[in-house]
Legacy VTK file of the C-alpha trace (Angstrom):
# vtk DataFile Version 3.0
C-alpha trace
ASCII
DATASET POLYDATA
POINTS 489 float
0.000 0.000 0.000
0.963 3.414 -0.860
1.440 5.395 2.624
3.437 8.463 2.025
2.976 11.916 2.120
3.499 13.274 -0.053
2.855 10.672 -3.017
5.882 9.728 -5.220
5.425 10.448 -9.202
5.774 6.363 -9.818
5.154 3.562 -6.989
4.954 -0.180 -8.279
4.536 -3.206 -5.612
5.959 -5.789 -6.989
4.613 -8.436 -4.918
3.159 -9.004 -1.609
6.669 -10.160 0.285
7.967 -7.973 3.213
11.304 -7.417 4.573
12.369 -6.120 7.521
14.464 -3.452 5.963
14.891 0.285 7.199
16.138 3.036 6.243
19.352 2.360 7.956
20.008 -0.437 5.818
19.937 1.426 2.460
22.356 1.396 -0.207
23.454 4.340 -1.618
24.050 4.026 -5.229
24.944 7.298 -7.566
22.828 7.458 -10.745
23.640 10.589 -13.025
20.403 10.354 -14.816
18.092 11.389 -12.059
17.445 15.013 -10.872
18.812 16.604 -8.015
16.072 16.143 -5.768
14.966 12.911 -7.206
15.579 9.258 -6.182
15.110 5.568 -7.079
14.415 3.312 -4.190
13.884 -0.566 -5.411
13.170 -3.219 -1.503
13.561 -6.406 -3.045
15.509 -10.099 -1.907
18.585 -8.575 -2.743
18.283 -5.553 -0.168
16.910 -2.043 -0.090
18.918 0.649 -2.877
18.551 4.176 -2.821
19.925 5.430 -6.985
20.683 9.508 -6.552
22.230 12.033 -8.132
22.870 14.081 -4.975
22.896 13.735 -0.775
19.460 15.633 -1.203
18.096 12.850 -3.254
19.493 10.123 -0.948
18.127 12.052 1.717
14.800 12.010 0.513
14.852 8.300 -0.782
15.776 7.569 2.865
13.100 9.640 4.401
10.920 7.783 2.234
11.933 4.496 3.689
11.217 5.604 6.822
7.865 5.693 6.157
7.667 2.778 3.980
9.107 0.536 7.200
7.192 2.430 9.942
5.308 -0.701 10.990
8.968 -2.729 10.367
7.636 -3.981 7.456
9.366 -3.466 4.076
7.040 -3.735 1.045
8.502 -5.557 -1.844
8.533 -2.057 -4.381
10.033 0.115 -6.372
9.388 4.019 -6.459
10.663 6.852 -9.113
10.218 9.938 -7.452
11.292 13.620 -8.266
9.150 17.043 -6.687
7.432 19.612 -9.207
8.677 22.461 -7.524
12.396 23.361 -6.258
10.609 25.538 -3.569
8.328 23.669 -1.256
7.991 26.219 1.743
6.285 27.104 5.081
6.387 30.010 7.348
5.813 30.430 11.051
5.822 34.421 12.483
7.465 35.022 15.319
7.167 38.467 15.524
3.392 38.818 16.981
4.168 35.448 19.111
7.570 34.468 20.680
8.135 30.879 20.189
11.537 29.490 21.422
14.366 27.687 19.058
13.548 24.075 20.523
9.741 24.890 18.912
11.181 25.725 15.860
13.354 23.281 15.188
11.207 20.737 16.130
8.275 21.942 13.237
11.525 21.998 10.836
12.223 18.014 11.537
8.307 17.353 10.851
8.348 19.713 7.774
11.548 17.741 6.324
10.069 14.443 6.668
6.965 15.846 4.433
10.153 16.710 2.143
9.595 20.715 2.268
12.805 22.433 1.687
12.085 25.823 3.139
11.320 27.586 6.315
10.597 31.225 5.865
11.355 33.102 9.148
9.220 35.924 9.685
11.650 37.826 12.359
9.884 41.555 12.066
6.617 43.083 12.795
4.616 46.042 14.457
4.351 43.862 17.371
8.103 43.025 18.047
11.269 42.659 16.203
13.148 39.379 16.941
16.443 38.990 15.079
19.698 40.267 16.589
21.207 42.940 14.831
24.499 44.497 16.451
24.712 47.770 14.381
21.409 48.357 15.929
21.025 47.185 19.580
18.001 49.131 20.293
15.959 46.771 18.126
15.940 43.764 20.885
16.216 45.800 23.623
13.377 48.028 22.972
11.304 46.305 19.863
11.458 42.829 21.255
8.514 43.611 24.236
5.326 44.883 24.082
3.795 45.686 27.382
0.698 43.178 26.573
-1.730 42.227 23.750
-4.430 43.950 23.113
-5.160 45.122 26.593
-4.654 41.348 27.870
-1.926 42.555 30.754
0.498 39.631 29.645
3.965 41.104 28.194
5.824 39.108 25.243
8.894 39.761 24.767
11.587 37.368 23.025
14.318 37.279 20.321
16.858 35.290 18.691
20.582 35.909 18.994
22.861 35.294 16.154
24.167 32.175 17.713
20.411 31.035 18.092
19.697 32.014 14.429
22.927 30.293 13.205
21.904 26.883 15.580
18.629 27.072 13.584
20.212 27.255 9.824
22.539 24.386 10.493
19.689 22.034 12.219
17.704 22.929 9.059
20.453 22.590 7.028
20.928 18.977 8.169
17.729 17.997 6.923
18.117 20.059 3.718
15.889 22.831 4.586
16.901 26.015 3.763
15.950 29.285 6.331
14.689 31.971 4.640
14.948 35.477 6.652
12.129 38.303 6.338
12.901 41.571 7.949
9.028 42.988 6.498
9.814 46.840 5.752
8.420 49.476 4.674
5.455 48.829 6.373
5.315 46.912 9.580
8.085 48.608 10.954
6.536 49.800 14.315
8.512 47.655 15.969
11.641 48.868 14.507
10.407 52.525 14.964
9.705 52.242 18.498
13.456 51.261 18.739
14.981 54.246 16.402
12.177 57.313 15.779
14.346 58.448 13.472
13.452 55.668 10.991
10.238 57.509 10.581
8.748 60.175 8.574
8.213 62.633 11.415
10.253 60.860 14.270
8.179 60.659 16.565
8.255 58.165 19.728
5.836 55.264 19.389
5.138 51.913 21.315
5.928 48.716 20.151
2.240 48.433 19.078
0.079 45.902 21.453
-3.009 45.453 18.908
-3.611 43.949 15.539
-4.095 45.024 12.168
-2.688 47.620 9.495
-0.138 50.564 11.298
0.228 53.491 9.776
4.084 54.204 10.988
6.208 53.328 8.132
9.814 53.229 7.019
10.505 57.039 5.772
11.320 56.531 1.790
13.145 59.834 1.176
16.121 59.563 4.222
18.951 57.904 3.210
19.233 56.534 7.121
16.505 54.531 5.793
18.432 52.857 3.240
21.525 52.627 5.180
19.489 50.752 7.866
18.635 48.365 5.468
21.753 47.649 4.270
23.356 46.806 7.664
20.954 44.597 8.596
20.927 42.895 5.334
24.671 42.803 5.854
24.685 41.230 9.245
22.039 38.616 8.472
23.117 37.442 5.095
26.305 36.459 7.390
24.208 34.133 9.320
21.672 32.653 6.369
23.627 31.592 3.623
20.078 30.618 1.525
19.929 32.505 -2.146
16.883 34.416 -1.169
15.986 36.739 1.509
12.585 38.334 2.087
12.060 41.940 2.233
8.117 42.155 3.238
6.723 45.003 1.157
3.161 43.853 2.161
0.231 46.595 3.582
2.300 49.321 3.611
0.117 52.609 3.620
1.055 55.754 2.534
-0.063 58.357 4.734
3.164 59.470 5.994
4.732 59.610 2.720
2.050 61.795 1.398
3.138 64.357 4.395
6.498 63.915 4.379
8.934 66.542 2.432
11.958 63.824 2.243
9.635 61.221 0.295
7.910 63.713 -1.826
11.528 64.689 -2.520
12.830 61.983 -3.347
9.607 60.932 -5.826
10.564 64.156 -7.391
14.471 63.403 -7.674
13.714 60.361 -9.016
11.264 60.935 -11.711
9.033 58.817 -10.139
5.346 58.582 -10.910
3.433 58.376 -7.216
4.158 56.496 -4.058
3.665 53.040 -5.153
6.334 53.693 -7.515
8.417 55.129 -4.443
7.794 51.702 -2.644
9.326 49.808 -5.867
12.264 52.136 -5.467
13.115 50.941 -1.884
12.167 47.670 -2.965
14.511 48.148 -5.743
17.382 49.072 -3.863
17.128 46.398 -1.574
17.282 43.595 -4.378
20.283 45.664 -5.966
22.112 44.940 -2.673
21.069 41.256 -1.991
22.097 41.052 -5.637
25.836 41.998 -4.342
25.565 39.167 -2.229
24.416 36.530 -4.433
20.960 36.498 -3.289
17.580 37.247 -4.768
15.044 39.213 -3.013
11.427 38.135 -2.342
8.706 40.836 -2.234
4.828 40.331 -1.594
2.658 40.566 -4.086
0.755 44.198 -3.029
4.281 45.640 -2.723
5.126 45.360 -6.063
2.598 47.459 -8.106
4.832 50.237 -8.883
5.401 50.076 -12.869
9.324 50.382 -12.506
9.382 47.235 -10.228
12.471 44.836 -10.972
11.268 41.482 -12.527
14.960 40.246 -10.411
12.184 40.337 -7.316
10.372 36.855 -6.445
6.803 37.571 -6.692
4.875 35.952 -3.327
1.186 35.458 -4.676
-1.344 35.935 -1.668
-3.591 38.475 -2.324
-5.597 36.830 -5.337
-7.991 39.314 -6.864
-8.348 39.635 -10.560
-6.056 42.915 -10.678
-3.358 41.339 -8.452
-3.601 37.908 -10.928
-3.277 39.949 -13.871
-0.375 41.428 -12.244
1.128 38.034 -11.515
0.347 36.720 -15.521
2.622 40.316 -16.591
5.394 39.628 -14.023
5.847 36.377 -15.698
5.691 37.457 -18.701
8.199 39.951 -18.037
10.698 37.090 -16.249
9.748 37.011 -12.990
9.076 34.015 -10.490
5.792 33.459 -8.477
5.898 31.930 -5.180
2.406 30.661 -4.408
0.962 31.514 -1.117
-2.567 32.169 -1.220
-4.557 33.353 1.736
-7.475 31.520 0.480
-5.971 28.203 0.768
-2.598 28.564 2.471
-2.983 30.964 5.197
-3.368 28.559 8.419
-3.698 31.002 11.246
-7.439 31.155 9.917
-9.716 28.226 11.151
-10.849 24.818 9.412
-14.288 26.272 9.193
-12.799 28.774 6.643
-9.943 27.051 5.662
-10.296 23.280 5.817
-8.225 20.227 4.545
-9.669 19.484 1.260
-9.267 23.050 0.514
-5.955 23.223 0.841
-5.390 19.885 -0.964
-7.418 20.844 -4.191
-5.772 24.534 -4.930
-4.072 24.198 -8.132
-0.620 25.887 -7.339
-0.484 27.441 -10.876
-2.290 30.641 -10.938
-4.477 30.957 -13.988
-1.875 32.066 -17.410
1.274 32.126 -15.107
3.367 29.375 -16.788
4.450 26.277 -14.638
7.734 26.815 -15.850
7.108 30.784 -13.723
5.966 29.466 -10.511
8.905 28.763 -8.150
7.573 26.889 -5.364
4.425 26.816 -3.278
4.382 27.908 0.434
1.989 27.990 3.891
2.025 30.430 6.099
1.381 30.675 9.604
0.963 34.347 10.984
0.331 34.420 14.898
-1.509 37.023 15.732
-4.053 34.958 17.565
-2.089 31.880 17.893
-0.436 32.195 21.423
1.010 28.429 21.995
2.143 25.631 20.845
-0.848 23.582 20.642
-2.640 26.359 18.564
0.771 26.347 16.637
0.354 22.942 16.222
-3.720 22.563 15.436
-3.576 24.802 13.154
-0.649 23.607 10.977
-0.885 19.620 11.005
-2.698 18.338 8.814
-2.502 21.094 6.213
0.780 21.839 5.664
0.960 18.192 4.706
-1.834 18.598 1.659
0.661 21.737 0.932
3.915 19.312 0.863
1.327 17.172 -1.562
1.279 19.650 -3.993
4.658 21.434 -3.857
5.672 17.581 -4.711
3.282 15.781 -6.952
0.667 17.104 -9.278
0.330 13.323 -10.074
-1.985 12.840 -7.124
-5.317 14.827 -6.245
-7.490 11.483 -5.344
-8.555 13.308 -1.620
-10.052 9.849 -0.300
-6.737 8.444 -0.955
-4.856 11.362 0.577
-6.555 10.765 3.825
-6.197 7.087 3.468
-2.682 8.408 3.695
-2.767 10.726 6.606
-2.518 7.654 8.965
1.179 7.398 8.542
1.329 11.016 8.955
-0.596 10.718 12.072
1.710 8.475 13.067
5.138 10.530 12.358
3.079 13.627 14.172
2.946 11.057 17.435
6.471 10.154 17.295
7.620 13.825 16.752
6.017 15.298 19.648
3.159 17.418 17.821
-0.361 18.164 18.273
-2.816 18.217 15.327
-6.731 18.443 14.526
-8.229 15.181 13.309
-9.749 14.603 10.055
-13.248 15.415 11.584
-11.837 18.708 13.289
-9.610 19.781 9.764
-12.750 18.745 7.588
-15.898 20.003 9.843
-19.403 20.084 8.974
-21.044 22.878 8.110
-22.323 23.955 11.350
-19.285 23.084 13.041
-17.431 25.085 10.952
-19.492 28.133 11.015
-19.295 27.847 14.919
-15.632 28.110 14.543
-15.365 31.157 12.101
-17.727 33.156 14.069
-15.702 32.305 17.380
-12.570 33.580 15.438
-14.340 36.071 14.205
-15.398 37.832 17.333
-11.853 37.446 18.780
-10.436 39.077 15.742
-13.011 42.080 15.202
-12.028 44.477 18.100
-11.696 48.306 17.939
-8.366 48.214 16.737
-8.606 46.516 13.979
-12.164 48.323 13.142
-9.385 51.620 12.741
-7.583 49.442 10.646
-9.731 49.010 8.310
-10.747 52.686 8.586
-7.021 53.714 7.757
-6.790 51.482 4.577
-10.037 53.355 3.562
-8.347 56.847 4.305
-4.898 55.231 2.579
-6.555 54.943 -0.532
-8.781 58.016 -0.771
-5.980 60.554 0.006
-3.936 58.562 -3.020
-6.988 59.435 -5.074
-7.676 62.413 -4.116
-3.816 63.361 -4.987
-3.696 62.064 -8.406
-6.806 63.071 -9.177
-5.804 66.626 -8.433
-2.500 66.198 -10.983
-4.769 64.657 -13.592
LINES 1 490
489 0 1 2 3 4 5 6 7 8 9 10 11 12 13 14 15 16 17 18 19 20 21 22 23 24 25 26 27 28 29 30 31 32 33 34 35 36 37 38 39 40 41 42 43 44 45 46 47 48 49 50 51 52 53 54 55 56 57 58 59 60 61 62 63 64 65 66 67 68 69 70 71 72 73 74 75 76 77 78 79 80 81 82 83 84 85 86 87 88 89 90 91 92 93 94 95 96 97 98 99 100 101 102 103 104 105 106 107 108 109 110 111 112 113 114 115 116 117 118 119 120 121 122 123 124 125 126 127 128 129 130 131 132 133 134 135 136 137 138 139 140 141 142 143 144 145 146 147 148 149 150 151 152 153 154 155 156 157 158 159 160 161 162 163 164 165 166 167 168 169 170 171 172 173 174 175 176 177 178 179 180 181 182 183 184 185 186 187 188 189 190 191 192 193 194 195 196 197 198 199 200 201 202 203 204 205 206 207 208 209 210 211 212 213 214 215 216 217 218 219 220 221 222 223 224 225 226 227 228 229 230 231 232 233 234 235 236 237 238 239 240 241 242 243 244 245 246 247 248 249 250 251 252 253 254 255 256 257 258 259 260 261 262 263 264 265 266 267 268 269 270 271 272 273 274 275 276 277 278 279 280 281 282 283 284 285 286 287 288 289 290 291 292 293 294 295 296 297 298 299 300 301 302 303 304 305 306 307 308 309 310 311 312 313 314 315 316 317 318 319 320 321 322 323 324 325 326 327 328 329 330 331 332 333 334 335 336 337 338 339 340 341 342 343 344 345 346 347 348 349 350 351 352 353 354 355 356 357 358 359 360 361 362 363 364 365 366 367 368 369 370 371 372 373 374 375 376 377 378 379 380 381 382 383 384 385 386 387 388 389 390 391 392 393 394 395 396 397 398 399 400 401 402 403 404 405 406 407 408 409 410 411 412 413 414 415 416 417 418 419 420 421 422 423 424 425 426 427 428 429 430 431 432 433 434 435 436 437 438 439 440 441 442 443 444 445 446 447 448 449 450 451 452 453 454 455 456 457 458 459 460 461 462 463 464 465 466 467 468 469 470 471 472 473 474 475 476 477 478 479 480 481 482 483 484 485 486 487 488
C-alpha cells in the first residue's frame, strides 16, 4: 500500500513479500540520470537501494523508507520519485508570538520528513522585532517587548541571537531545509520605529504596538538613514543565512506618511518617479540591488510590487488573489519574474478549518491561472500568529494542512482526496512520534455547522476596535492617493 505523504510520481509493488528493511540499511548508489532532488528506491531479496544524483536525493529516498518501514515492514517495491517544484515552503511568524528555538526546530524536523525544503522566518513586525542585529542594539532591547496584547496585561517579549539564528540554519540545514529570513519593511516597521524614531517620517516616539491590524508608521522613503538601515541589517544577516533568497516584506504598507512627508515627496521628485507606489518599488529596488551583491535574490509580496518600474529580479509571493493582483502576476511572468504561491485563500493557516479546511488546501491548483508552470517557483503555507499564542494552537492549526501543501509542492500526479486521507494515517503516526499536536480529520474537515461555529468564534476574537481603525485607515490610505492624483490629472 501506498502510505506516504506526499505521493511519489511512480510507486509499483511488486509483490506481496515484506522485509524487515529500514532506512538504515539502504544502499546508496549514484545514478547521473536522475534530478537533483529525485531518487530511485527498489526493496527487493537482494536488499533495499537508494539510486541519486545528490545527498538531497538520498536524503529524501531515505526519508521515504522511513515511512515505507514504519510498521517494520518493508514492502517488496520500487518508487521513481522527483518534486514539481524546487521551492516547497512554510512560514511560522514570530514576531506577533515568541516561540523558542527548541519549537522551531522541532516543526523543521516534521516539515523535512513531508520533504519541504524551506522555512521562511518571519523575524519583524509592528508587534516586536526578533532577530539580533548588532549595528542596531536598540531593536531587541526596545522592539522585542510589548507591554501586553491587546489590553490582555500579559507582556511578550523574546528574540533570537545570532548564535540562536545560526543553531537554527545548520539544524535545518541537516535535513536540507533552507531558512529563509524576512525583515518585512516598509510597512510593519513599528517595531523597529519604536526602537529608532528616526526611521520615521516625522520621528516621533511610538510603542511597540500591542493590537492587531494595518499601522500606519512606516519606514521614511526619502532619508537615506533609511536605506543605510537596510543595508546593515541585510549585511549582518546574510552572514548568518547563507540561503539565495531573503525576504524583504513590502506587504500593507500605507502611505499616509509619505504623502506628508517633504523627504519622500523629494525623493519621488528626484527620481522621476510617478506616485508612491512607484516610491515603494524604489526601496524595494534598492534592496534587491544589494542582496544582488551578495548573491541572493530578493522576495517581495505581491501588493508591494505594483509600482510600474518594479524589478522582474524580485520573487513575486502570490497571496492576495484578486483579478487585478492575478493579472499582475500573468505580466510579471511574462516579463521574467518568479511566483511563489501563497494564497490566503488556501494557504494561510492562522485562519480556522471552518474557513480554511483540509480538502481546501489539498485541491488549490498551485499554478495561478496564465502564469506558466515553468514561472511558478515553489508553493508555500504560512502561519501568521496574531491569535495563535502556543504551541498547541501552533500545532492545530498547521498539522494536517501543511501536509496537503507538501502534496502539492511535490506531486501534481496525485489529487485522489479519499486516498490522501487514506494516507494521513502514517502522517498521524510521524506527528505522534515527533512530539506534535494536530486536529483530526473530523476537526480539519468540519461540517457545516461546526465550521461556522468556529469562524464566528474567530471572528469575534479578531473584530475588536483596533482593527475596526484598521480598516478605517486602509479606507483613508486609498482616498488621500486618489484624491492626490486626481488633483494632478
Amino acid at each position: 500500500m501506498n502510505k506516504l505523504i506526499p505521493a511519489p510520481e511512480k510507486f509499483e509493488l511488486l509483490s506481496s513479500e515484506q522485509y524487515g528493511y529500514t532506512a538504515a540499511d539502504a544502499e546508496r548508489i549514484f545514478d547521473e540520470n536522475l534530478p537533483y532532488e529525485g531518487y530511485r528506491l527498489r526493496a527487493d531479496g537482494d536488499g533495499l537501494k537508494i539510486y541519486c544524483s545528490s545527498d538531497v536525493g538520498y536524503f529524501y529516498g531515505k526519508v521515504t523508507a522511513e515511512w515505507l518501514s514504519a510498521d517494520g515492514k518493508m514492502p517488496h517495491a520500487e518508487i521513481l520519485d522527483r518534486p514539481v517544484f524546487g521551492y516547497r515552503g512554510f512560514m511560522i511568524d514570530t514576531a506577533r508570538h515568541f516561540f523558542p528555538v527548541e519549537t522551531l526546530l522541532n516543526r523543521i524536523e516534521v516539515a523535512a520528513r513531508l520533504k519541504l525544503n524551506v522555512f521562511h522566518w518571519h523575524l519583524s513586525d509592528d508587534q516586536g522585532w526578533r532577530a539580533q542585529i548588532e549595528a542596531y542594539p536598540k531593536l531587541t532591547e526596545i522592539g522585542s517587548f510589548r507591554t501586553d496584547t491587546r489590553g490582555d496585561g500579559k507582556p511578550v517579549k523574546g528574540f533570537y541571537t545570532k548564535e540562536d539564528m545560526r543553531k537554527v540554519v545548520e539544524f535545518a540545514a541537516e535535513r536540507h531545509v533552507s531558512v529563509l529570513p524576512e525583515i518585512d519593511f516598509p510597512g510593519h516597521m513599528s517595531a523597529a520605529i519604536a526602537a529608532y524614531p528616526s526611521l520615521s517620517c516625522d520621528g516621533k516616539e511610538i510603542a511597540v504596538k500591542d493590537s492587531f491590524g494595518i499601522h500606519e508608521n512606516v519606514l521614511c522613503a526619502g532619508k537615506e538613514t533609511s536605506y543605510r538601515f537596510i543595508d546593515t541589517v541585510i549585511d549582518e544577516l546574510s552572514e548568518i543565512f547563507p540561503f539565495k533568497y531573503f525576504h524583504i516584506g513590502g506587504d500593507e504598507a500605507l502611505r499616509l506618511k509619505w504623502l506628508e512627508c517633504e523627504d519622500c515627496q523629494r525623493k519621488i521628485a528626484e527620481e522621476d518617479l510617478a506616485d508612491e507606489e512607484e516610491l515603494q518599488a524604489y526601496m524595494m529596488n534598492r534592496a534587491a540591488e544589494k542582496l544582488a551583491e551578495k548573491g541572493k535574490t530578493a522576495i517581495v509580496w505581491n501588493d508591494g510590487m505594483k509600482g510600474e518600474n518594479i524589478s522582474e529580479s524580485i520573487v513575486m509571493q502570490y497571496w492576495k488573489e484578486s483579478p487585478d493582483y492575478l493579472n499582475r502576476a500573468v505580466s510579471a511572468a511574462k516579463a521574467g519574474a518568479k511566483i511563489l504561491v501563497s494564497p490566503f485563500s488556501a494557504y494561510y493557516f492562522d485562519y480556522p478549518y471552518g474557513m480554511t479546511p483540509l480538502k481546501k488546501t489539498f485541491k488549490f491548483n498551485p499554478v495561478p491561472k496564465g502564469v506558466p508552470e515553468r514561472s511558478v517557483l515553489g508553493v508555500e503555507c504560512e502561519l501568521w500568529t496574531e491569535y495563535v499564542t502556543d504551541e498547541a494552537t501552533l500545532d492545530k492549526r498547521l498539522y494536517p494542512r501543511i501536509a496537503a501543501t507538501a502534496e502539492r509542492g511535490w506531486s501534481k500526479f496525485h489529487t485522489d482526496y479519499d486516498d490522501f486521507k487514506l494516507r494521513l494515517t502514517a502522517a498521524y503516526n510521524m506527528f505522534d512520534n515527533l512530539g506534535v499536536k494536530y486536529a483530526t480529520i473530523n476537526e480539519a474537515d468540519p461540517n457545516p455547522v461546526a465550521g461556522l461555529k468556529e469562524l464566528f468564534k474567530f471572528g469575534i476574537n479578531a473584530l475588536d476596535g483596533t482593527l475596526i481603525e484598521s480598516f478605517k485607515r486602509l479606507k483613508l490610505n486609498k482616498k488621500r492617493l486618489k484624491e492626490k492624483y486626481s488633483r494632478k490629472r
